[in-house]
C-alpha angles and dihedrals in degrees: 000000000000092000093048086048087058100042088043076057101052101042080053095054090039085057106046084045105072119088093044098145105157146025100255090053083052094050108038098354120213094327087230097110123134123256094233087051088050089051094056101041076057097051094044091050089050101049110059126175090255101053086055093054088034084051114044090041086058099044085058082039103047114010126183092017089061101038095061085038094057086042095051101047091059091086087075094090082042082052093053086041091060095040093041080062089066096041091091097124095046098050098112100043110106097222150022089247088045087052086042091054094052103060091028117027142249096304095050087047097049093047090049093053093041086055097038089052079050089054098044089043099061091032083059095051085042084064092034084054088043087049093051089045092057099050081049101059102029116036119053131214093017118123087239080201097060090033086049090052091050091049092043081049100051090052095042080058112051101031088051100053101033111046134205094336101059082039091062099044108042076052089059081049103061099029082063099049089045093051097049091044107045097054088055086044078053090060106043087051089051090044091052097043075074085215132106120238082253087065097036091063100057090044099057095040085055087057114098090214088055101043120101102222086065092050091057089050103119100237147139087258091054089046094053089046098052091046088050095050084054094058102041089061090050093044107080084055085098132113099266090055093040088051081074103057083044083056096048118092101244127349089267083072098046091050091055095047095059096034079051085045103058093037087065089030093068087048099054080051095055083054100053096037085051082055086049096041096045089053098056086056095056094041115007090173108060121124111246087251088059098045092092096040087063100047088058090046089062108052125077113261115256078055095072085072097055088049086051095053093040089054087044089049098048095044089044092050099058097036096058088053103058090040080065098050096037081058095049094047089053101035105044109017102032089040093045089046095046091046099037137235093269087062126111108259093273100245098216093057089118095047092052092046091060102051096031077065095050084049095048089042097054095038079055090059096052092055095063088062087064102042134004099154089137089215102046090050090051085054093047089052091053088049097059101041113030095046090055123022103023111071098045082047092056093043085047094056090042094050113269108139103181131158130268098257088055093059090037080056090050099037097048091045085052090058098038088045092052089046094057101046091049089055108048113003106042089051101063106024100033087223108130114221102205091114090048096051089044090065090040086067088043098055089042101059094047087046085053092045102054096034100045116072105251140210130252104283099023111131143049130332139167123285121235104233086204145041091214082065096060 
């Protein structure tokens, strides 16, 4: 079951590959592409692998702290909904660097690209890691390491060599196989809690960690929550997510796409935090290692398969994503700033997308020989992009038009921000500071802006709310 999903995958990467005849097809395609299949390419880059195993184990850890902060967080694609409206003026750049050295410069361009490759990177090894758990847990007597690398493989492939079309629909592909099979995941874990929704109510609202008196409770822990939550709907304003207001037709589009978006995503959540929720009433006291053990303990057999195919499907789904866009950062934004912008078009720009995406791929895969804690590698991910390209991109959409060293000032206070807090105030408080730092890059730029003596033109003016506009 697992292996003809892969090879289903694959045959449908191989197909939407061919015609791809330039880089800008490579990179956004025709920009011709249907909302709904937008929708779906969004979705399945939201939802990894990872984020289903790291959710459902802290909804069972944590209760009621991480339901509203999984809730919550599913503004963040309203969030890019309401920004892709104001992005008139940037449609028909290929990437969120590209859209970054516009308004700022090379410098600003090439440091966005080198920290979204960062982001992508450990947000790759986050799915490779998902894709190895979930071997792991599902399918018996396979060696989950050599059936990780095949799978690695089979996404290095197609999304290397097809670009942006065989990303989106294999994406449709697999967002279609994880929708129909959670909700049924949903079902086998109610059926084997033995109790009726009637019973369930009163048993979690006997539970301290669901109870809501316990979740107002000023705290570390609350603090921690409430900065993560920021983060999180900050987070997905990254390069892999804005590629696909660059693929939509006009910034209307875009604007429907993401507002679409976050209407199905909190549906697939209702539907993981039921699986985590479910779980605590059969066995409240499992430790978070187990949680999934004993998911795979309580459905029926030939349904390990389909679990295994859902995980592989989220996880592949994200990672191809970010491979594109990692391929698109090197070969397009870092090439075009080292070379400069008086240069003749490098003929060999396709070539070196497809295997900067193989390289990426592979050193991906490495990683996740070091570190696949899936929590620590989603940190990792918000630490490289909120603290440094965030904050200048959003300023740029919504009409700042500053210098580069304005952005280098807020760039280089965002790093040095995030380094710090690493180093002496996570440690000993468990609070990440990407938001914050996130904000530091931010008040520094504007600090920089109105203190320093500026040039003709630098300043605010007025978005265009549509690329027809432009």
């Amino acid at each position: 079951m697992v292996v003809s999903f892969l090879i289903l995958t694959l045959v449908v990467g191989i197909y939407f590959s061919r015609k791809i005849t330039s880089f800008r097809q490579y990179a956004i395609g025709d920009k011709q592409f249907a909302t709904a299949t937008l929708v779906a390419t969004v979705l399945a880059t939201a939802y990894g692998g990872g984020g289903l195993i790291r959710s459902v184990q802290q909804v069972h850890n944590l209760g009621l702290y991480w339901i509203i902060l999984t809730l919550l967080a599913g503004f963040d694609l309203y969030i890019i909904s309401r920004l892709a409206l104001y992005m008139g003026r940037f449609m028909y750049h290929l990437s969120m660097p590209e859209t970054m050295g516009s308004v700022y410069g090379k410098y600003p361009r090439m440091i966005t690209a080198l920290s979204g490759i960062c982001d992508a990177i450990a947000m790759i090894a986050a799915q490779i890691s998902a894709m190895s758990l979930s071997i792991n847990m599902c399918l018996d007597g396979v060696s989950p390491r050599a059936i990780t690398i095949v799978v690695s493989l089979i996404l290095i492939l197609y999304s290397s060599f097809g670009g942006i079309r065989a990303v989106v629909f294999t994406d449709l592909l697999q967002f279609i196989t994880f929708t129909v099979i959670i909700p049924i995941l949903a079902w086998f874990i109610f059926k084997s809690t033995g109790k009726s929704i009637l019973e369930i109510i009163p048993f979690l609202q006997s539970q301290e960690k669901f109870q809501f008196s316990r979740l107002f409770h000023f705290d570390t822990n609350l603090v921690a929550m409430g900065c993560l939550l920021l983060s999180f709907l900050m987070g997905y304003i990254e390069p892999p997510t804005m590629q696909r207001i660059y693929m939509s037709a006009n910034s209307i589009q875009a604007r429907k796409v993401f507002f679409y978006s976050t209407l199905f995503s909190f549906i697939i959540t209702i539907f993981i935090i039921l699986i985590g929720l479910f779980v605590f009433v059969s066995a409240p006291e499992l430790s978070v290692p187990a949680i999934w053990g004993h998911i795979m303990a309580n459905v029926p057999p030939i349904f390990k398969g389909m679990v295994c195919i859902s995980l592989l499907a989220m996880a592949m789904s994200t990672a191809d994503s970010k491979l594109n866009a990692c391929a698109i950062m090197i070969s397009h934004d870092m090439l075009k700033s080292i070379r400069g912008p008086k240069q003749p078009p490098y003929t060999h720009q396709l070539r070196l997308a497809t295997w900067t995406s193989v390289i990426i791929g592979l050193l991906a895969m490495l990683l996740t020989f070091y570190c696949n804690d899936l929590l620590n590698l989603l940190k990792l991910s918000l630490d490289f992009s909120l603290p440094i390209a965030t904050a200048p991109f959003v300023l740029a959409v919504l009409g700042f038009r500053g210098t580069s060293r304005t952005a280098l000032i807020g760039m280089v206070t965002g790093i040095l921000s995030i380094l710090a807090w690493n180093q002496w105030i996570e440690p000993t408080t468990g609070i990440n500071g990407s938001f914050i730092c996130m904000l530091a890059n931010g008040i520094a730029m504007m600090a920089a802006h109105y203190l320093f003596k500026q040039p003709d033109g630098a300043g605010w003016v007025q978005p265009l709310t549509d690329d027809a506009s432009r």
